[in-house]
C-alpha positions as CSV (number, residue, x, y, z in Angstrom):
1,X,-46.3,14.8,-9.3
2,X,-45.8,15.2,-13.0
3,X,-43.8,13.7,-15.4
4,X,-41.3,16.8,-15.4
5,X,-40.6,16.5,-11.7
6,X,-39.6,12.7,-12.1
7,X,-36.1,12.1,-12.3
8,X,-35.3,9.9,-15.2
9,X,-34.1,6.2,-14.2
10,X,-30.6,5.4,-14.7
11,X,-29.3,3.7,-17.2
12,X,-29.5,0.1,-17.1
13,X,-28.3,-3.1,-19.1
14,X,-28.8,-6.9,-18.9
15,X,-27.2,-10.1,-20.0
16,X,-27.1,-13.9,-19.4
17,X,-24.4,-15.5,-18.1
18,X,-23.1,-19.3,-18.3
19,X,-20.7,-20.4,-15.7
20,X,-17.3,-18.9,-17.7
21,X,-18.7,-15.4,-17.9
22,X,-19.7,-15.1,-14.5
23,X,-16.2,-16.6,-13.4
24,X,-14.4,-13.7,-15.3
25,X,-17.1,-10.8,-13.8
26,X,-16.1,-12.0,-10.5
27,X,-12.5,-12.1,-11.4
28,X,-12.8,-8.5,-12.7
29,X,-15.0,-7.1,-10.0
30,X,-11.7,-8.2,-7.7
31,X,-9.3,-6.8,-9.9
32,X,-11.0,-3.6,-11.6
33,X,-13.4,-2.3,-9.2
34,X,-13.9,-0.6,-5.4
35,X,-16.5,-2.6,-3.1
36,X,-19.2,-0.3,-1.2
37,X,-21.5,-4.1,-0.6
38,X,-22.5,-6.8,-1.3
39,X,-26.0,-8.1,-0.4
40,X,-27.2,-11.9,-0.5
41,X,-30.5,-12.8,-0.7
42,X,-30.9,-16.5,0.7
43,X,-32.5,-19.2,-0.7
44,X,-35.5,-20.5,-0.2
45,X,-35.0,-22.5,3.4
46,X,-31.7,-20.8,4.3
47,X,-31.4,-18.7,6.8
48,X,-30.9,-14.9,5.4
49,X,-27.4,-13.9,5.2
50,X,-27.6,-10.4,4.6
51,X,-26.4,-9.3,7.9
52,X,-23.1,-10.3,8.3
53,X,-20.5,-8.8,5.7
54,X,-20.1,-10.6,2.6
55,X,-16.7,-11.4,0.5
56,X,-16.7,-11.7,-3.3
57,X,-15.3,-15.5,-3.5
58,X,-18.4,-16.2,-1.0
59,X,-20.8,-14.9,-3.1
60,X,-19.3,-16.2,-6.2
61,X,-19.3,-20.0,-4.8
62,X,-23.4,-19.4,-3.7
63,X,-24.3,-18.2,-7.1
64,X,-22.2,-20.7,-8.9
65,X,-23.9,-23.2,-6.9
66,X,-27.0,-22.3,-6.9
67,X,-27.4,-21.8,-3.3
68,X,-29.2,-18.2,-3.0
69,X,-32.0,-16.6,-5.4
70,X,-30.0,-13.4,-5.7
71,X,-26.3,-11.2,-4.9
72,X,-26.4,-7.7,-4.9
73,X,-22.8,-5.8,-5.6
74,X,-22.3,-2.4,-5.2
75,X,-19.1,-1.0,-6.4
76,X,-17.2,2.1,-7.6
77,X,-15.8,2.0,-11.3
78,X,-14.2,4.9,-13.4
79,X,-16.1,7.7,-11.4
80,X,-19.0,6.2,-11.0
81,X,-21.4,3.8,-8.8
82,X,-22.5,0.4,-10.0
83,X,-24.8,-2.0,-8.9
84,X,-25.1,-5.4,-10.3
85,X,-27.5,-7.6,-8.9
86,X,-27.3,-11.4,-9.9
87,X,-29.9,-13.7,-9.9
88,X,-29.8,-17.9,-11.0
89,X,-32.2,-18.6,-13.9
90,X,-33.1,-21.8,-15.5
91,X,-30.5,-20.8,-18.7
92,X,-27.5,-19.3,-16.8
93,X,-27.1,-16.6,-14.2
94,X,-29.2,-13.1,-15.1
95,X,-26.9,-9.8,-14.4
96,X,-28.6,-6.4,-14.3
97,X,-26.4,-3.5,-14.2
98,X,-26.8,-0.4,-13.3
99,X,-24.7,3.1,-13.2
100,X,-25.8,5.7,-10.8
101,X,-24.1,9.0,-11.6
């Protein structure tokens, strides 16, 4: 394949998120936004709980505490699809967003 057959990537962004900022993405994911799914990825010594459908409040409580290495989200926002996947890092809570047009 060459490099004009790849598609490009879609655009992505990243931030770092203390305790407050992730409480008001979760408060604006409930008010703003259109759920598709939400993925958890346990952590280590838990069970996986990816097969069972997941709520927002549910995955906001394990990241807050700590309690899985990762929550996917995907969601539908002013004509678009978003995925924000959420992972717990030593200085806060690492978001990486992406829009797939």
């Amino acid at each position: 394949m060459n490099q004009s057959d790849d598609q490009p990537l879609p655009p992505m962004s990243e931030a770092l998120l203390d305790d407050e900022q992730l409480a008001a993405l979760f408060d604006d994911l409930r008010r703003l936004v259109r759920i598709d799914g939400i993925v958890i990825k346990a952590g280590r010594g838990r069970a996986d709980d990816t097969a069972r459908p997941q709520r927002l409040e549910e995955a906001h409580a394990m990241l807050a505490q700590r309690m899985v290495r990762g929550v996917q989200i995907r969601y539908r926002y002013d004509g678009a699809a978003w995925c924000d996947t959420l992972m717990p890092v030593a200085q806060g809570i690492r978001l990486v967003r992406i829009r797939h047009d």
